[in-house]
FITORLO-829722 format. One record per residue (C-alpha): residue number from 1; residue in one letter; chain; x, y, z. Coordinates in nm, 3 decimals. Layout:
BEGIN
NUM_A_A_X_Y_Z
...
! end
This chain:
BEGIN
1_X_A_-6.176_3.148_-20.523
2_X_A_-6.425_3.209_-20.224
3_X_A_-6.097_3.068_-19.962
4_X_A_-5.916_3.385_-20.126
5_X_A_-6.216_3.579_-20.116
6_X_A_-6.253_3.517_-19.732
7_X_A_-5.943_3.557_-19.717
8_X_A_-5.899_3.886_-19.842
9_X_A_-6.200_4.009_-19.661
10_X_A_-6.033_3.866_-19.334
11_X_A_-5.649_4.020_-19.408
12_X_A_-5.580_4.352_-19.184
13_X_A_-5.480_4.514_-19.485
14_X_A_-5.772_4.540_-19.665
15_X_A_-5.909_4.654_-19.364
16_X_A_-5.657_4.926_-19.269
17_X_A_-5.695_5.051_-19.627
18_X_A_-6.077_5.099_-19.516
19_X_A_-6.343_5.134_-19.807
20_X_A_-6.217_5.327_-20.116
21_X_A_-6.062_5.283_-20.462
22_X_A_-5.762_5.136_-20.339
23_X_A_-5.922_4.852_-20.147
24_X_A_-6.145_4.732_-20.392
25_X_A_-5.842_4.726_-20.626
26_X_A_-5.671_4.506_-20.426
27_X_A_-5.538_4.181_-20.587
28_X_A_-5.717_3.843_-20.532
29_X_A_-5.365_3.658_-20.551
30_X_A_-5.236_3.578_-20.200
31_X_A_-4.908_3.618_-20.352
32_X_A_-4.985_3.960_-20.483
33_X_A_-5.113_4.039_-20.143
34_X_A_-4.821_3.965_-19.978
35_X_A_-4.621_4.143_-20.171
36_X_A_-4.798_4.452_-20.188
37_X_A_-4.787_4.338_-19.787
38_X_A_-4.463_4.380_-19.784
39_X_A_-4.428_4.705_-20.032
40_X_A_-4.643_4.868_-19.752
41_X_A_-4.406_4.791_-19.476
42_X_A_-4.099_4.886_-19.658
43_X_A_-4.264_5.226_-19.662
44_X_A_-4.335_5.249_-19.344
45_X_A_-3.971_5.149_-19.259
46_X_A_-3.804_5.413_-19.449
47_X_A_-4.045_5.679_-19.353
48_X_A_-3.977_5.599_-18.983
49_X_A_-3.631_5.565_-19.047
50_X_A_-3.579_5.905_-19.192
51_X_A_-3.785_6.038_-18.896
52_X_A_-3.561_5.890_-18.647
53_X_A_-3.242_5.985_-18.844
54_X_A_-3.304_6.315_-19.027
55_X_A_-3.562_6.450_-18.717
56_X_A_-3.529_6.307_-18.378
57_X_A_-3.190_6.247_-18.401
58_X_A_-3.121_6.618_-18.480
59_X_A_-3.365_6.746_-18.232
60_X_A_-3.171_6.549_-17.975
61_X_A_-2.785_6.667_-18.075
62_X_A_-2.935_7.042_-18.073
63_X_A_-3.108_6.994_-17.743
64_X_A_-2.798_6.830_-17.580
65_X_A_-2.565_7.105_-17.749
66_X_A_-2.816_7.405_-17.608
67_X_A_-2.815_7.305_-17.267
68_X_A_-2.426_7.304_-17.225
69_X_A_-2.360_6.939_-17.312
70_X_A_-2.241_6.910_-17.663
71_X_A_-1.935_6.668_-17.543
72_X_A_-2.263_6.427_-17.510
73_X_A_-2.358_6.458_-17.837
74_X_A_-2.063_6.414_-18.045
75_X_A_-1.968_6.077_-17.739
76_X_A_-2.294_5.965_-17.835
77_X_A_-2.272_5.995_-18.228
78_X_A_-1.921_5.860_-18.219
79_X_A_-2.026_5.533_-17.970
80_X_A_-2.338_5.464_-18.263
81_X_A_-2.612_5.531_-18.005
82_X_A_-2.785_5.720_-18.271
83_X_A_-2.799_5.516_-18.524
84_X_A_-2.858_5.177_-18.324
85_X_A_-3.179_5.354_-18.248
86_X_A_-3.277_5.476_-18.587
87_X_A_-3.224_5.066_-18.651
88_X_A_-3.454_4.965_-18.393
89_X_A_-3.727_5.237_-18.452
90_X_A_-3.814_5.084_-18.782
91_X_A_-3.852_4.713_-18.673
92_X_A_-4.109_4.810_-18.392
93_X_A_-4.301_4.946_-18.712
94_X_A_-4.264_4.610_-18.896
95_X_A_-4.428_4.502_-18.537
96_X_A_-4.685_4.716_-18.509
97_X_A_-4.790_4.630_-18.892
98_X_A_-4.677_4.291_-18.930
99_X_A_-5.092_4.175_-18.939
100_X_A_-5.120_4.373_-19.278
101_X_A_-4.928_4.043_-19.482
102_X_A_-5.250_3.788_-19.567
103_X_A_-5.047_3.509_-19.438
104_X_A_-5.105_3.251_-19.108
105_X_A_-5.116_3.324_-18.734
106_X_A_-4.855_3.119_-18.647
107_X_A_-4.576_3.272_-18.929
108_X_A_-4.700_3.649_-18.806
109_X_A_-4.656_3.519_-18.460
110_X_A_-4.314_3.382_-18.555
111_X_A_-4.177_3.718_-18.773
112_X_A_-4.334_3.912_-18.512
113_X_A_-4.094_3.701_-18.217
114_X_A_-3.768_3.760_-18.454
115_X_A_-3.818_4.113_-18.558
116_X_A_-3.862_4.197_-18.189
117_X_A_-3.544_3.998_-18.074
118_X_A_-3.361_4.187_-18.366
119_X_A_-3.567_4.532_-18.211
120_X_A_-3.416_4.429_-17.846
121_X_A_-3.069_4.382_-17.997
122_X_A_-3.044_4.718_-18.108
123_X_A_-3.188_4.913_-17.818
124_X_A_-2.957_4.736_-17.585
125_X_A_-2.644_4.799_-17.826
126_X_A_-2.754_5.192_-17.821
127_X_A_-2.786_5.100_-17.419
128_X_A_-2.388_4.974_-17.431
129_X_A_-2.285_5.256_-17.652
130_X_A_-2.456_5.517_-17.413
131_X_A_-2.223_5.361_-17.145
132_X_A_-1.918_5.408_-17.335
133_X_A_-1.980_5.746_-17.460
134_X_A_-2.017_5.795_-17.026
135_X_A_-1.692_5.652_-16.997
136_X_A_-1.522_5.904_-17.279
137_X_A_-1.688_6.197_-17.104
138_X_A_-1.605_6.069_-16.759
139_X_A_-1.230_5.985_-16.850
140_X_A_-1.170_6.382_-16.959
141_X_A_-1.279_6.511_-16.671
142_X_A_-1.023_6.605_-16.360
143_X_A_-1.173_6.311_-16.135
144_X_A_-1.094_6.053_-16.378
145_X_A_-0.706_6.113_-16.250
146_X_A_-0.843_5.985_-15.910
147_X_A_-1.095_5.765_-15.973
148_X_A_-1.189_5.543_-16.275
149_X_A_-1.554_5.402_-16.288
150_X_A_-1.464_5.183_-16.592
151_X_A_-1.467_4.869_-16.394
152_X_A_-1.801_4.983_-16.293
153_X_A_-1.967_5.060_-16.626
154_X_A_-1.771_4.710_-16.759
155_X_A_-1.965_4.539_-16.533
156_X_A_-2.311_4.748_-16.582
157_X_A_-2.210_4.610_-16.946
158_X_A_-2.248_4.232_-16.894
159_X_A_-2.504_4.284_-16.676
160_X_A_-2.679_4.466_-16.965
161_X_A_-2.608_4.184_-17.223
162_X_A_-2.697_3.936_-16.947
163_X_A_-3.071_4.095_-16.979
164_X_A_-3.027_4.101_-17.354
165_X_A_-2.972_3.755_-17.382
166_X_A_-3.247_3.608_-17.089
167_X_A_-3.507_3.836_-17.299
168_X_A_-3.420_3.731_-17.648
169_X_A_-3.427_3.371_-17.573
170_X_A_-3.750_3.427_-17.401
171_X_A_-3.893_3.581_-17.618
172_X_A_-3.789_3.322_-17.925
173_X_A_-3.917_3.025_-17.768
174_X_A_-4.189_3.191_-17.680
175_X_A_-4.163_3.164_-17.243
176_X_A_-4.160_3.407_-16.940
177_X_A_-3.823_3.541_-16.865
178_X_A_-3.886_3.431_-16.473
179_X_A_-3.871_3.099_-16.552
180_X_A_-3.488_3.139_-16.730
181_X_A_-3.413_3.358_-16.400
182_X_A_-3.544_3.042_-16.214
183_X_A_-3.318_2.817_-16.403
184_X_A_-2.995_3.030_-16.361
185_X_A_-3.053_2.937_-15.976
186_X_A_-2.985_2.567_-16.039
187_X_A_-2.682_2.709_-16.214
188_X_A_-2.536_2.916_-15.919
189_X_A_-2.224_2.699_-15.887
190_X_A_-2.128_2.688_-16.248
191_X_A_-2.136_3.078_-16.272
192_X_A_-1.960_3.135_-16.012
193_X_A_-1.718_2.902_-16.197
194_X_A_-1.725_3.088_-16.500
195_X_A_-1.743_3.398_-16.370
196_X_A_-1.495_3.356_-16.083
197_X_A_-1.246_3.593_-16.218
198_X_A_-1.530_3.838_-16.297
199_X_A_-1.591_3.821_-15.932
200_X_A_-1.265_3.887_-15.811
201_X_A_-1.190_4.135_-15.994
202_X_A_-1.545_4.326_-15.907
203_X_A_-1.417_4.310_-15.564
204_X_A_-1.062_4.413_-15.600
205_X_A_-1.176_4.697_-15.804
206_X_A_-1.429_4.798_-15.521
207_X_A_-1.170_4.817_-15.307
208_X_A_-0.925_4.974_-15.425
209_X_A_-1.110_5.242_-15.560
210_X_A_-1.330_5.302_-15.208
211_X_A_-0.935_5.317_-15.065
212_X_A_-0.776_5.495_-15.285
213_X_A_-0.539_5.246_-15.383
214_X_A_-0.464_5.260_-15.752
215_X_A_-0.536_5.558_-15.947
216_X_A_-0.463_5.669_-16.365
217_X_A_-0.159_5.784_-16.367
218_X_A_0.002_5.608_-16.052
219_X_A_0.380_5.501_-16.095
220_X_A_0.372_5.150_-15.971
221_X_A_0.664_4.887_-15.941
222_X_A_0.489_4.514_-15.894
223_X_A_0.827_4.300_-15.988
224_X_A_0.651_3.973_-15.998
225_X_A_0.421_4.114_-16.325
226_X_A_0.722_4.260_-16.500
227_X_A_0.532_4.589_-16.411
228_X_A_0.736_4.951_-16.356
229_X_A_0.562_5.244_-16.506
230_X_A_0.264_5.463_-16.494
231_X_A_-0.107_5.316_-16.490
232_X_A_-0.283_5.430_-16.834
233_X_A_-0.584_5.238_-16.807
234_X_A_-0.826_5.048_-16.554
235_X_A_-1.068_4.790_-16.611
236_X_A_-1.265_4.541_-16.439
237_X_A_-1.087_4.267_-16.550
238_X_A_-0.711_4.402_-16.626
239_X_A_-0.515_4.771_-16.504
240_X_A_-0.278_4.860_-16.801
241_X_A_0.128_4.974_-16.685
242_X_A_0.343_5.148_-16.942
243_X_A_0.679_5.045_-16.841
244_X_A_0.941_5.271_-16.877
245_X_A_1.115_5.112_-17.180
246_X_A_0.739_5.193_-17.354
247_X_A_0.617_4.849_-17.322
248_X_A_0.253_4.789_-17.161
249_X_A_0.257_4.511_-16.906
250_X_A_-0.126_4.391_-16.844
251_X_A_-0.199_4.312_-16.488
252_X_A_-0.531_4.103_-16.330
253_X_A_-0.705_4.321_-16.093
254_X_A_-0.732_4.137_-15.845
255_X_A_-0.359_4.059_-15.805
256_X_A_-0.303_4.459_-15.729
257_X_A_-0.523_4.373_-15.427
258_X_A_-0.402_4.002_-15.317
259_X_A_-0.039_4.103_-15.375
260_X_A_0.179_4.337_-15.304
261_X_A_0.337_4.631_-15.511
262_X_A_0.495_4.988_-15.446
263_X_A_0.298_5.310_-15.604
264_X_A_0.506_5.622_-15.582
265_X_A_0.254_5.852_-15.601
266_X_A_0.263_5.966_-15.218
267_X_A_0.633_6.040_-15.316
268_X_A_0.521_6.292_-15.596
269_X_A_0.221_6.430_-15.389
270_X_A_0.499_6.524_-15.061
271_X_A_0.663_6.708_-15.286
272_X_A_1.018_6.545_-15.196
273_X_A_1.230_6.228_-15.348
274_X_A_1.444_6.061_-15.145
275_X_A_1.825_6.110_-15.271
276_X_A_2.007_5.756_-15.175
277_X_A_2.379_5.672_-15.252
278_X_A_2.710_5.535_-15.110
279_X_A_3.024_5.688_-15.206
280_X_A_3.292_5.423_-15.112
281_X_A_3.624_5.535_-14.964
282_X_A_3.948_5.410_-14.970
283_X_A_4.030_5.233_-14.620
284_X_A_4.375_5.301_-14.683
285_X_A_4.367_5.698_-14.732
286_X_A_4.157_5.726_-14.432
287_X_A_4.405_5.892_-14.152
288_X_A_4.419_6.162_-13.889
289_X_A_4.469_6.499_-13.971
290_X_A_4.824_6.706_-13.802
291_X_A_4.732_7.061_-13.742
292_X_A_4.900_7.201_-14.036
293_X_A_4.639_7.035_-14.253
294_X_A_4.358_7.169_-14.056
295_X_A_4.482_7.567_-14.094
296_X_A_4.464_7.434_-14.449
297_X_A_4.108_7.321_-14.461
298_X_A_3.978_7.665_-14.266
299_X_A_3.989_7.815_-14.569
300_X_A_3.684_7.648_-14.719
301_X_A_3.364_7.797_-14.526
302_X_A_3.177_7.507_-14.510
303_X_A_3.460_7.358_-14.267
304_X_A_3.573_7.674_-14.048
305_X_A_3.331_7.712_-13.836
306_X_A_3.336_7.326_-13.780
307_X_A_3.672_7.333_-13.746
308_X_A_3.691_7.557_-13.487
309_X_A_3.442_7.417_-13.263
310_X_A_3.537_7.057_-13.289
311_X_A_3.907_7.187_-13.219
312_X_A_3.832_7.337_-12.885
313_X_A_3.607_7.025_-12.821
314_X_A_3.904_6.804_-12.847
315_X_A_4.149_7.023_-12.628
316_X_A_3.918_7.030_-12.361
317_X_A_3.895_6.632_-12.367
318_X_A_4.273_6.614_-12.438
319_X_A_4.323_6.839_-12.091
320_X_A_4.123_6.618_-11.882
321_X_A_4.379_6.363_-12.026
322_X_A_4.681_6.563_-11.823
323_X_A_4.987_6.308_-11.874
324_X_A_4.795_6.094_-12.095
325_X_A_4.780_6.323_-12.317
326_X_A_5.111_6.336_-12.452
327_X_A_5.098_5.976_-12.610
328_X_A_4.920_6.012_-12.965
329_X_A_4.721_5.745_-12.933
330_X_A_4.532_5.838_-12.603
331_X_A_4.426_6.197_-12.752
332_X_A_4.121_6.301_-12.962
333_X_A_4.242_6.375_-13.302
334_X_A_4.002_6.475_-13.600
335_X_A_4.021_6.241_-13.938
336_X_A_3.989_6.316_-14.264
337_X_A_3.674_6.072_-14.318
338_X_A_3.471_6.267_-14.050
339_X_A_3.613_6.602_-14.166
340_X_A_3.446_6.519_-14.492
341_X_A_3.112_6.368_-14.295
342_X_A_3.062_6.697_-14.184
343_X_A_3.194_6.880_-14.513
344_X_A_2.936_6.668_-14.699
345_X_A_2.635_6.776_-14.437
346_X_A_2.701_7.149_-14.421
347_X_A_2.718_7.135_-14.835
348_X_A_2.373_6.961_-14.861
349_X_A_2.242_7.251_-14.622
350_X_A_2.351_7.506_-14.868
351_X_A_2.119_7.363_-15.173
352_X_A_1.813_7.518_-15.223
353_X_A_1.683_7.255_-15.457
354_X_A_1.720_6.983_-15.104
355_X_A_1.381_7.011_-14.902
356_X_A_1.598_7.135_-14.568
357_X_A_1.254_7.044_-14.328
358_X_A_1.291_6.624_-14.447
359_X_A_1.562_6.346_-14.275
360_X_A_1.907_6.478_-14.414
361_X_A_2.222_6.260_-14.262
362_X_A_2.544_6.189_-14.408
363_X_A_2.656_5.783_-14.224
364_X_A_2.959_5.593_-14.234
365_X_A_2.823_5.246_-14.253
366_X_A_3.057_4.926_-14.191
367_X_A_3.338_4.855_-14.415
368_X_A_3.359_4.628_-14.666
369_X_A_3.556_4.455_-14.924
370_X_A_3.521_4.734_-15.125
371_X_A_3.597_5.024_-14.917
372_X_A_3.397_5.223_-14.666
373_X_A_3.063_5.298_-14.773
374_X_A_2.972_5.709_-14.677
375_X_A_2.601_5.709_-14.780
376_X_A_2.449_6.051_-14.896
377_X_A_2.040_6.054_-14.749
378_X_A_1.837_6.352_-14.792
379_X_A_1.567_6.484_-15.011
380_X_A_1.541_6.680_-15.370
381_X_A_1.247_6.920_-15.396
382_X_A_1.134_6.820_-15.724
383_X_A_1.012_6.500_-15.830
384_X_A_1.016_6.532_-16.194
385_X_A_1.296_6.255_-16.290
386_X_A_1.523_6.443_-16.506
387_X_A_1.513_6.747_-16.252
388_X_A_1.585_6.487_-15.986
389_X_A_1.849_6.321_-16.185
390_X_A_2.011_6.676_-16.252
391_X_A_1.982_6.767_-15.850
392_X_A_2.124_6.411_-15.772
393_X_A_2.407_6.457_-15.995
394_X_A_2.502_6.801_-15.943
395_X_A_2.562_6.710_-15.579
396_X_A_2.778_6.391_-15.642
397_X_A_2.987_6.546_-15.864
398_X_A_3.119_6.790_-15.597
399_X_A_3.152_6.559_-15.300
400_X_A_3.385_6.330_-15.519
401_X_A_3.592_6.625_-15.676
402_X_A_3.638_6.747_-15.303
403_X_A_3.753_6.434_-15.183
404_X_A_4.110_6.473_-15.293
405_X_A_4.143_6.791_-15.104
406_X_A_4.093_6.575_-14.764
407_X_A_4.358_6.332_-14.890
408_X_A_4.048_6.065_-14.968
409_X_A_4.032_5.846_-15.280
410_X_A_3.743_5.699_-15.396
411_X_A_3.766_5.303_-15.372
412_X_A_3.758_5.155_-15.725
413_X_A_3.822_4.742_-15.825
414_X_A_4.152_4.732_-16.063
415_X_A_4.120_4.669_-16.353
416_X_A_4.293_4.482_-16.683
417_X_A_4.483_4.801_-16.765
418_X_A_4.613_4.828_-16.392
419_X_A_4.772_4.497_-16.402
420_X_A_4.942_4.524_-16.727
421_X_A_5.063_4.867_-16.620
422_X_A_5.217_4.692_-16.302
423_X_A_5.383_4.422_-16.481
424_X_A_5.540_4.664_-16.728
425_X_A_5.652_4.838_-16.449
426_X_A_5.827_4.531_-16.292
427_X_A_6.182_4.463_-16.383
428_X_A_6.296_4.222_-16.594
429_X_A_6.495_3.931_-16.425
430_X_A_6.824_3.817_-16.577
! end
């Protein structure tokens, strides 16, 4: 009885009750002590709890909403930050009042080292959640298009956890965190084993951001990753393509940096894309034109004044030819191929929708097997695929309906149908 009565004159919480009614009602159990220990703190926990959640909390939202930021506050409710704090405000109570329990040094001591690892737990989760909700608020704004900071705050994120975890285990067994930090030095090489990729991918992100390399929204083609689509997300570790089939290729950072890919976006931001094709001629319906046939093609404006010009330039060298000139194959004689070259050019500088100031050529490149390729290279003024498409198509469709008109077929494999129309053709033998 006088070990309990010591006891109880020794325990904080007779003392923090100070000298009235309720003190000297106190119970001389130890086990009654503790509980009504205990009782105490669970009081103080919900009364600081409600003043974190029902008062600061509110002050906070209203302050961030009067000053122009409420995107903050509802980023900040919706990443938890709130309410990871109201957690950890009522565990540094149960610290600050852990000495009213009756019970041993070494067990406060030990309640005292756990609450405050659980305390640090929380604070540093509201700490992660703060960096998210400065991610969502980053990643609405115009310069997310351009540059993405969520490698960045991915990385602030480990290093944040790195801290958590050096100062809870510190603080558990009861050591200076400078003596972990001390021991991580011995451990240099095996980090940078384990956190090789980490690494990498820090740097490739650096770089690429401090060039301008890679931004949201960048059309990239990286064949090797089965990537060929638009960027929709970048992170430390990965950069997210949807392809255009609407399937999301993942790609490591640091292969957009060590390897090489194509990003279209300087396409879209000149304001011109590059119209490439090959429209393969006959060889045999390619021929010279006689005279007749070139009164006949004057009629079309695009050719007249072509016409004209190259006409005169070809009696002038047929002239200088004197004698010569009366044997066909010594003259200058225009052909229907390069009558169309030039049909094909003048066309393209009608369209309004073709960016007239960028490279525009119509080439005959070598022959081949499968005719003679005329390739089409210029420049539509809108970038937009369907528009493009459209443009593209609009123009193809007249140079191959015009062809006939300059006695040109397009070249075009036979097929099953071509054979079985020749052999019905072919006369039976008797």
């Amino acid at each position: 009885m006088q070990e309990l009565q010591e006891l109880q004159e020794q325990s904080w919480l007779v003392r923090w009750m100070g000298d009235n009614w309720i003190s000297h009602n106190v119970p001389d159990a130890l086990w009654a002590q503790v509980l009504l220990g205990v009782a105490v703190l669970a009081v103080v926990v919900v009364v600081t709890g409600w003043i974190t959640t029902h008062v600061l909390t509110k002050i906070t939202r209203r302050a961030l909403t009067a000053v122009g930021h409420n995107d903050w506050s509802v980023a900040l409710s919706r990443r938890r930050v709130f309410r990871n704090v109201s957690y950890a405000m009522p565990l540094l109570a149960i610290i600050a009042n852990i000495g009213l329990l009756p019970i041993d040094d070494k067990y406060v001591g030990m309640l005292t080292r756990v609450f405050l690892s659980a305390c640090i737990v929380f604070l540093f989760m509201a700490i992660n959640g703060a960096l998210s909700a400065w991610q969502d608020i980053y990643s609405a704004s115009s310069r997310a298009q351009t540059r993405s900071i969520k490698g960045y705050l991915e990385l602030a994120k480990i290093a944040v956890w790195a801290i958590c975890l050096i100062l809870i285990i510190s603080i558990l067994v009861n050591r200076s965190p400078l003596l972990m930090l001390s021991g991580l030095g011995a451990l240099s090489a095996v980090l940078l084993l384990v956190f090789k990729d980490t690494l990498l991918s820090l740097v490739a992100s650096t770089q690429m951001t401090s060039n301008d390399m890679l931004r949201i929204g960048d059309w990239i083609e990286m064949p090797q990753a089965g990537a060929d689509g638009f960027v929709i997300d970048m992170a430390l570790h990965t950069v997210k393509v949807q392809n255009w089939d609407k399937t999301v290729t993942t790609v490591p950072t640091y292969k957009l940096f060590s390897e090489s890919y194509r990003n279209w976006r300087y396409m879209f931001e000149s304001g011109g894309r590059r119209i490439k094709r090959k429209l393969r001629i006959d060889a045999s319906t390619v021929r010279f034109l006689n005279n007749d046939e070139i009164q006949a093609l004057k009629r079309f404006t695009l050719l007249h004044d072509y016409l004209d010009g190259k006409q005169q330039e070809l009696e002038a060298s047929n002239q200088a030819l004197g004698d010569n000139a009366g044997l066909d194959g010594n003259r200058r004689r225009l052909t229907n191929i390069g009558t169309f070259r030039a049909y094909a050019l003048a066309y393209l500088r009608t369209q309004s929708e073709l960016h007239q100031d960028m490279l525009m050529i119509v080439r005959m490149m070598e022959p081949e097997s499968q005719g003679i390729p005329v390739e089409i290279y210029c420049f539509a003024n809108n970038t937009a695929w369907v528009e493009y498409e459209r443009i593209q198509g609009n123009i193809f469709d007249h140079l191959l309906a015009i062809l006939p008109e300059l006695s040109l077929r397009l070249y075009q494999a036979p097929s099953g149908a071509d054979f079985s129309k020749g052999w019905a053709d072919t006369p039976a033998q008797e």
